[in-house]
C-alpha positions in Angstrom: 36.8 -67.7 8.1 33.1 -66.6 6.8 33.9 -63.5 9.6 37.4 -62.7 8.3 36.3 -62.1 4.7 33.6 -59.8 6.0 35.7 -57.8 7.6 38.3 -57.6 5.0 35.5 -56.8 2.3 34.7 -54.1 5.1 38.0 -52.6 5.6 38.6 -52.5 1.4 35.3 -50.6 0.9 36.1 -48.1 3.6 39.7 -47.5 1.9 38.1 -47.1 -1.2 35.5 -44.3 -0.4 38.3 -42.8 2.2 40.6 -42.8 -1.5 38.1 -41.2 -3.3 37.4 -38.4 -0.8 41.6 -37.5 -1.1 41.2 -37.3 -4.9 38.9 -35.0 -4.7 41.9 -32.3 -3.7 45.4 -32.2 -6.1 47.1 -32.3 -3.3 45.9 -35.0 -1.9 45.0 -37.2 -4.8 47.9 -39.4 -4.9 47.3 -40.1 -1.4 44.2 -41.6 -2.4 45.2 -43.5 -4.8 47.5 -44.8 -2.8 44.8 -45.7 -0.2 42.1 -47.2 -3.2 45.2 -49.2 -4.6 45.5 -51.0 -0.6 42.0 -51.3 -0.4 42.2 -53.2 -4.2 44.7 -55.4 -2.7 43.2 -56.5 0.5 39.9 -57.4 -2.2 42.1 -59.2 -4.0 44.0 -61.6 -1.3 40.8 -62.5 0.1 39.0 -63.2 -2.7 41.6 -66.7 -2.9 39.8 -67.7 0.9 36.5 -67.5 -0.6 34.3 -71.0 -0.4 34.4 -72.8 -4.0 37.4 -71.8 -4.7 38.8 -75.3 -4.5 41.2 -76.9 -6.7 45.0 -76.1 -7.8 43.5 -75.3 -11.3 41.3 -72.1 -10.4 44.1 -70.5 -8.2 46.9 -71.3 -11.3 43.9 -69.5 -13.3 43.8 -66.0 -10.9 47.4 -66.3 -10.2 48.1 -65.7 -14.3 45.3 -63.4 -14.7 47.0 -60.9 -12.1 50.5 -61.0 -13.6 49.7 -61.0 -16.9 46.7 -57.9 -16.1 49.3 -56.3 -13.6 52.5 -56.9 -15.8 50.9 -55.0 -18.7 49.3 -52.0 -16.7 53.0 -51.6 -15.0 54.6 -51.5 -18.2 51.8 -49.1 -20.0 51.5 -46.9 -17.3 55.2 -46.2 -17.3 55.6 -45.9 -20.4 52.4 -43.5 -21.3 52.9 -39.9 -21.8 51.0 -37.5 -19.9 49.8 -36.2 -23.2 48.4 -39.9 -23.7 46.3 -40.1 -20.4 42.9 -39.7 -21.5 43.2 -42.5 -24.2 44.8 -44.5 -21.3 41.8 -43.7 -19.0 39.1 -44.4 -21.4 41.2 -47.8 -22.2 41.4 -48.7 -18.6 37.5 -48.0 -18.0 36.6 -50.3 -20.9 38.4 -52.7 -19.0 36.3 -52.5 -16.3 33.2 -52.2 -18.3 34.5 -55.3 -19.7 35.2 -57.2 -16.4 31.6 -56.7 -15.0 30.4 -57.7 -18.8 32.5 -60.8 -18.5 31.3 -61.7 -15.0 27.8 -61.6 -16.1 28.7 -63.8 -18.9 29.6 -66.5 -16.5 27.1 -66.5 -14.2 24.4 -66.9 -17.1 26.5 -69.5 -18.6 26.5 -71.4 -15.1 22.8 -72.1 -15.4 23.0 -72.2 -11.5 19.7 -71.5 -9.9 19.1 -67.6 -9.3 16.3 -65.4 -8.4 14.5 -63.7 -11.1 15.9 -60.5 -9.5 19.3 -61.4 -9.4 19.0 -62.8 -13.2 17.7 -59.5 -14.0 20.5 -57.3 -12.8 22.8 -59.8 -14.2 21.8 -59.1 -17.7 21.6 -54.9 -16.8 25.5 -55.0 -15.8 26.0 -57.7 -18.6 24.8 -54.8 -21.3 25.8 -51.6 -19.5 29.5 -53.3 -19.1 29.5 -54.6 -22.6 28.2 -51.0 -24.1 31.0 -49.1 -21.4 33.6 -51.5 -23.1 32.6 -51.1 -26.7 32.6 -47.2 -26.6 35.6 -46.6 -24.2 37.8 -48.4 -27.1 36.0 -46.4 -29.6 36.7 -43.5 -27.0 40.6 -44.6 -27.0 41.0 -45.1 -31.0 39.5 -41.1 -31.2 41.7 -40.0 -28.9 44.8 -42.1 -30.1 44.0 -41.0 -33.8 43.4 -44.4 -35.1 39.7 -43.2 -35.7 40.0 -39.6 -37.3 36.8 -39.9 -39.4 33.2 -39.2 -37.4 30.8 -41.5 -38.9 27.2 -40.5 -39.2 24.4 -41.5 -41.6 20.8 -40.9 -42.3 18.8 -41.8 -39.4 21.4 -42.9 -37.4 19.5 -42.1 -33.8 16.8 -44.1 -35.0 19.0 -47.3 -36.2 20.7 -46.8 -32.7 17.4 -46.8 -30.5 16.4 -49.7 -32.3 19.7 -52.2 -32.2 19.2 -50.7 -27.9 15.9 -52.0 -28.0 16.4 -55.3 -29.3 19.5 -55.9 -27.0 16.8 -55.2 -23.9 14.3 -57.8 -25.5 17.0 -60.1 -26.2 18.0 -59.1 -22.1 14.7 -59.7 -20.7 13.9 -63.0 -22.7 17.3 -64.0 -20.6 16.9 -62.5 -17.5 12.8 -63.8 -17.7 13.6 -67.4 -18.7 15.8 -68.7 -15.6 17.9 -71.2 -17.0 15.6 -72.2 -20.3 17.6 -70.1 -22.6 20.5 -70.9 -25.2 24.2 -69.8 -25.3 23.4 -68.4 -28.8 20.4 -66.2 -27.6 23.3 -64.4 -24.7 25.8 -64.8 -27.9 23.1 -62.3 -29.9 22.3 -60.2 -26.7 26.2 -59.2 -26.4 26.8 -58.5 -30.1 24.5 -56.3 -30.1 24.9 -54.5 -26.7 28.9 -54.5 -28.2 27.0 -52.7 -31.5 25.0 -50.5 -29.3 28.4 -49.0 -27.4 30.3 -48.1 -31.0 27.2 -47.2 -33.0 26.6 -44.7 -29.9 30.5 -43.6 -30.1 31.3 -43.1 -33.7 29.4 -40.2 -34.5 30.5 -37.9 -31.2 33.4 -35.5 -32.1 36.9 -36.0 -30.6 36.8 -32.9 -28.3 33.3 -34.3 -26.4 35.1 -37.3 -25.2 35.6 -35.6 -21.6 32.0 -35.9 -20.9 32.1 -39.4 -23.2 34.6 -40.7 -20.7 32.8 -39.8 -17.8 29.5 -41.0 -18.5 31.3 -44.3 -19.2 33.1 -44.1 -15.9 29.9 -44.0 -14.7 28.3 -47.1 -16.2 31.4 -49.3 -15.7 30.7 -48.6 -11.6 26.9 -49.3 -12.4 27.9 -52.8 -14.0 30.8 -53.4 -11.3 28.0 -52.6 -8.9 25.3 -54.7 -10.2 27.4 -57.7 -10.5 28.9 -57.4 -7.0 25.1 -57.9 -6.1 25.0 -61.3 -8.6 28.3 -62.2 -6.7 27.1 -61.7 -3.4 30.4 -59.7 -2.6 30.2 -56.2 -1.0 33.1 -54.8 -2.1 32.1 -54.4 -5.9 28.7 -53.4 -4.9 30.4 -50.4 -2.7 33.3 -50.1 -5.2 30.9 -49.9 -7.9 28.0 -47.8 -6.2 31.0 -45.4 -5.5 32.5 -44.8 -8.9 29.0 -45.0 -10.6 27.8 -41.9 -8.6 31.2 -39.7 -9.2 30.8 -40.4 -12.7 27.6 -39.4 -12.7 28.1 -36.2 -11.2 31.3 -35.5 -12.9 29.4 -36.3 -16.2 26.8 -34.0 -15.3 29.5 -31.0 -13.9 30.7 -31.0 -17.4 27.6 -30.9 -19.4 27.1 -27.4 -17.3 30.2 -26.4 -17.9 29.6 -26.6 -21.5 26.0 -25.4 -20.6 24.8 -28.4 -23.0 22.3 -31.4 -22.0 23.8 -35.0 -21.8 21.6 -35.7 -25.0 23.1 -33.0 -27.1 26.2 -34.9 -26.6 25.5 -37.9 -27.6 23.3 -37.1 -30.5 23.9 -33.7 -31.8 26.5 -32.6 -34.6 28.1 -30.2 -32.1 31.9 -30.9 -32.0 32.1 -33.3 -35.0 35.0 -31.3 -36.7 32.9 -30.4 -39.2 32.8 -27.8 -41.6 32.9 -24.1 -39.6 30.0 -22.9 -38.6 29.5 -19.1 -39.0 27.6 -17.8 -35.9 27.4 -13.8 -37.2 29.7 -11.9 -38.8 33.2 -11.7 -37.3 34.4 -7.8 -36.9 37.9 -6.7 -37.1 41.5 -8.6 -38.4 44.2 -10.8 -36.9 47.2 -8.8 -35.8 50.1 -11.1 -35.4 52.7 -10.6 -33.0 56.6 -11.7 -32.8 57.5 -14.2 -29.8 60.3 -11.1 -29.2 57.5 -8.7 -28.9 55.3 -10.8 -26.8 58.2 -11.9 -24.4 58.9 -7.9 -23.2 54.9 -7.5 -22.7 54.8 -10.1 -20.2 58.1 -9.7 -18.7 57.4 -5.5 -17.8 53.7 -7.1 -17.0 52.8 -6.9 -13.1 50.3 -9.8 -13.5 49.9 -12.4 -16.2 46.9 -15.1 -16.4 47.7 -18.2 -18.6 44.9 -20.5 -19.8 46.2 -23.9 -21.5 44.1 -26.1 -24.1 44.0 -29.3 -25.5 46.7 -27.9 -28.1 49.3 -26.9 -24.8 48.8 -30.6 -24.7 49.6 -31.6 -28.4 52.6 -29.5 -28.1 53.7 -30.7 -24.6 54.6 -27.4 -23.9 53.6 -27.3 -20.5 57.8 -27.8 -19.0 58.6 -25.0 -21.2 55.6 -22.8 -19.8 56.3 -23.9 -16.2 60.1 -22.6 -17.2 58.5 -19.1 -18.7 56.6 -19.0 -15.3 59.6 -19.0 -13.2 61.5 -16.8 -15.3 58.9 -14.0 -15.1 58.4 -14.9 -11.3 61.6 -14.0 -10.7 61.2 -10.3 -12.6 58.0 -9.9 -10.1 55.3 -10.6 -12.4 52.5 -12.4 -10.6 51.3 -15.5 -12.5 48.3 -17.7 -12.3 47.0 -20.5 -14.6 43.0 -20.8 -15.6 41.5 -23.8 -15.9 38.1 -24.5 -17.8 36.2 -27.5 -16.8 36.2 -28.7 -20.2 39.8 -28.1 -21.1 41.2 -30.7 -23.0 40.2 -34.6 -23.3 39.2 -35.8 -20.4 37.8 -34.2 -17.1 41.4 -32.5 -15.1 43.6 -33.0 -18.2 45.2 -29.6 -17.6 45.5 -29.9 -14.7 47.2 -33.1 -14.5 49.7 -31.5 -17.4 50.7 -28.6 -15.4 50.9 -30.9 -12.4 53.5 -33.1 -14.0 55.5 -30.0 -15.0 56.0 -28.5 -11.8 53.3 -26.5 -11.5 52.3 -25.4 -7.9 48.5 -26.3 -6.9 48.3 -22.7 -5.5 48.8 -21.0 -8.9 46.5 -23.0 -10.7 42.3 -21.5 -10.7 38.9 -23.2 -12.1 36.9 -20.8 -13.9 34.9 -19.1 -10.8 38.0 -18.3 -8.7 40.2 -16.6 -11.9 37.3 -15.0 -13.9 37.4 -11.8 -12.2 40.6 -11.3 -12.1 41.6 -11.1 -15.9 40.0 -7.1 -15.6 43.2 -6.5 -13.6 45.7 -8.8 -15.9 48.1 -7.1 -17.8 48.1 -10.0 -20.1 46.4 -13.1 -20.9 48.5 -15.6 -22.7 46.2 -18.2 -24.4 47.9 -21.5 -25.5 46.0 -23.8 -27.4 42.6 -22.8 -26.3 40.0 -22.0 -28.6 35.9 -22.3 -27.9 36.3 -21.9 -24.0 37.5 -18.1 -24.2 35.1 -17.3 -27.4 33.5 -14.0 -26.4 30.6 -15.0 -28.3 29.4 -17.5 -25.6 28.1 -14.5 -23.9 27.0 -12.4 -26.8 25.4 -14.1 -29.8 21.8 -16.0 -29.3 22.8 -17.8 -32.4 26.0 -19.3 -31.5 26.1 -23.1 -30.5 28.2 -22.6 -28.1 25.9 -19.5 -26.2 25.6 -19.4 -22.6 28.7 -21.7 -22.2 30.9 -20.3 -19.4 34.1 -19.0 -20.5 37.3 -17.6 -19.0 37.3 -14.0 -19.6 40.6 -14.1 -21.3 38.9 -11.3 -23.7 38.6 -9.0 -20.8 42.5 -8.0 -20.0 44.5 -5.6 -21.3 46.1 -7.4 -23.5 45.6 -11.0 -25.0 48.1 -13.0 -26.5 47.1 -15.9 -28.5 49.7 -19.0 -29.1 47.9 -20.6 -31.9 49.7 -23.1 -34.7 47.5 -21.2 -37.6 43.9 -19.7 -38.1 41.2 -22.8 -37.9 38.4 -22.8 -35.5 38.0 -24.9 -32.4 35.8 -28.4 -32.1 32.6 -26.4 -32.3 33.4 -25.1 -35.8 33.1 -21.3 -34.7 35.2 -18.5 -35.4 36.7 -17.2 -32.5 36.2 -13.2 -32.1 39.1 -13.6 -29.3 41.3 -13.2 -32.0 39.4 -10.1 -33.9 39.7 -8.5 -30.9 41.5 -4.8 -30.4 43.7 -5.7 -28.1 44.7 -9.2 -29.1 47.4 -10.6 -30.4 48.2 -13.5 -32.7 51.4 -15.8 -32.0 51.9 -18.7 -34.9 53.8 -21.1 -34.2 54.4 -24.6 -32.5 53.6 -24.5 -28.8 56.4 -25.8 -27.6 58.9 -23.5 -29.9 56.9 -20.2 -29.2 57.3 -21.0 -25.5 60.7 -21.5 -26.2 61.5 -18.5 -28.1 59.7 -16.3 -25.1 61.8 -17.6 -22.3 65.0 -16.7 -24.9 63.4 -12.9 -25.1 62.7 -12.7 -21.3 66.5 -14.2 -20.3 67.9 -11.1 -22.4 66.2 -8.5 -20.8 
């Protein structure tokens, strides 16, 4: 039987890394998480064959922890709007954080002889789980508006750094003490790793949380990882090795594609929806535009470029954009869609919108494959975008949000902003997008404007 579990361990890690590798392409994602879903399973049903498992009572125990866990993710995951995803992912990674905390937990609590290394990493994926879980739900209540205000106070870094380093003291008296310790010395060591995760959260703005989510994506593998080692069980240490290292990498992808360190996004003000900041002075006026007006631009266009943002999102406007697509489609007009990296809440959230809309994969472009192109766009129809097509990313020293890459939305003949009014993005700059010559400012709700241009372009 020892053989069979092996195996089966085996044949759920390969489907794992085999389901990542298909994600990596849209249109082969689902695929793959397909795949990872069977390779979850086959962990799963062998985990009730494994030795110790003895006894009625600890099979009753798993049976109602997979119903009730599965029961809820079915009904939640129906029921979620695509709008709602990256609240739902952060929730769903704190689980898993959470899990691996838990685990930990346990194995302390036992007071079964270990190793001191084994007692060691214990503790590490007891606090990197319990900080994953703490800030993911502080992630989740950001983006689900339950937690609107950004909390910072006087030397907050410093009260951080300090609460972190007595939740390692607290770790290593554990992890160096075998089984000498108390339950209230691992009580303290999780309220304060719990402390560590929200004091760390509170203070980042609401549109960082893509690279917030990642970096937690990453440490929830770490923990799974670490406590597949405790557990002996290969499965979460290649589970966990796997999803620790994409996080990682995605975390670090979208640091550069905000051209900002890891550390400036945990600890700087940038993107706390603070008070604008001005970063030199801001020539020219907004020139509104009517949705009638717009609508006979693009549809006598030969080639339109649309970039989506986080406010495309708000609106859930993206069915009636797919609908203004095929509408100018049919006139001739060649569309594409560009995609930031950093678009809005959590890493592919555009593209996941447009995705669920109808969207083909073949008309959707990262930054490096569109930017070019927008010199020979008629138009550029910006909806709810803001910081990632500020011209003053490549222009002004001063700027916080210099030598981020942009899409080049500035760079077409014409511009055409879909905006709800006149405030300034997450970074709190003024965007001279909408100064410029040969742009264009369209007020309205998202959803309504989009609605109102598909009217114009059916009557022509």
């Amino acid at each position: 039987m020892g053989f069979v579990i092996e195996v089966a361990y085996f044949v759920a890690a390969v489907l794992f890394i085999y389901g990542l590798k298909k994600m990596s392409s849209p249109v082969t994602a689902r695929r793959g998480i397909v795949w990872a879903g069977v390779g979850m399973l086959v962990a799963v049903l062998v985990t009730f064959f494994q030795p110790g498992l003895h006894g009625v009572g600890n099979y009753l125990l798993m049976f109602i922890a997979i119903v009730i866990g599965g029961g809820v993710a079915w009904v939640s995951g129906k029921r979620v709007a695509m709008t709602d995803m990256p609240q739902m992912i952060a929730l769903y990674n704190g689980m898993g954080g959470g899990a691996a905390a838990a685990i930990a937990g346990v194995e302390l609590v036992r007071h079964e002889p270990m190793t001191l290394t084994v007692q060691l990493i214990a503790v590490l994926g007891a606090l990197i789980g319990t900080v994953a879980f703490s800030g993911s739900l502080i992630a989740f209540a950001k983006l689900q508006g339950l937690q609107r205000k950004t909390i910072r106070f006087p030397n907050q870094k410093f009260v951080n750094m300090a609460v972190f380093a007595v939740a390692v003291l607290f770790g290593l008296i554990i992890g160096l003490s075998g089984t000498g310790y108390s339950g209230g010395l691992l009580f303290v060591f999780f309220l304060l790793a719990l402390s560590f995760g929200v004091m760390m959260t509170v203070p980042i703005g609401g549109a960082d949380m893509p690279v917030v989510i990642s970096l937690y994506n990453a440490l929830t593998g770490l923990a799974v990882g670490f406590e597949g080692f405790v557990l002996g069980n290969p499965a979460m240490m290649i589970a966990g090795i796997v999803v620790g290292s994409a996080g990682t990498l995605l975390t670090q992808l979208m640091a550069k594609a905000m051209n900002r360190s890891l550390a400036n996004v945990l600890f700087s003000n940038f993107g706390s929806g603070g008070a604008a900041v001005q970063a030199g002075e801001v020539s020219g006026s907004l020139k509104p535009i009517e949705a009638s007006d717009a609508g006979v631009m693009m549809a006598y266009a030969n080639k339109v470029i649309i970039v989506p943002g986080y406010g495309m999102a708000v609106a859930q406007a993206q069915h009636k954009i797919w609908e203004l697509t095929e509408l100018l489609g049919e006139r001739g007009v060649t569309v594409k869609f560009a995609i930031h990296p950093v678009a809005g809440r959590m890493p592919g959230h555009m593209n996941v919108l447009l995705a669920e809309a109808g969207v083909p994969y073949d008309m959707i472009f990262d930054l490096d494959e569109i930017n070019n192109e927008f010199a020979s766009a008629d138009v550029a129809l910006v909806i709810g975008a803001n910081d990632v097509v500020n011209p003053v990313a490549r222009t002004n020293p001063d700027s916080p949000i210099y030598g981020m890459p942009i899409l080049n939305a500035d760079k077409a003949q014409n511009v055409i902003v879909i905006k709800r009014g006149q405030g300034t993005g997450f970074s709190g700059v003024e965007n001279a997008l909408f100064f410029e010559d040969n742009t264009r400012m369209l007020y309205g709700d998202g959803q309504k404007v989009a609605g109102e241009l598909i009217q114009t372009v059916k009557s022509l």
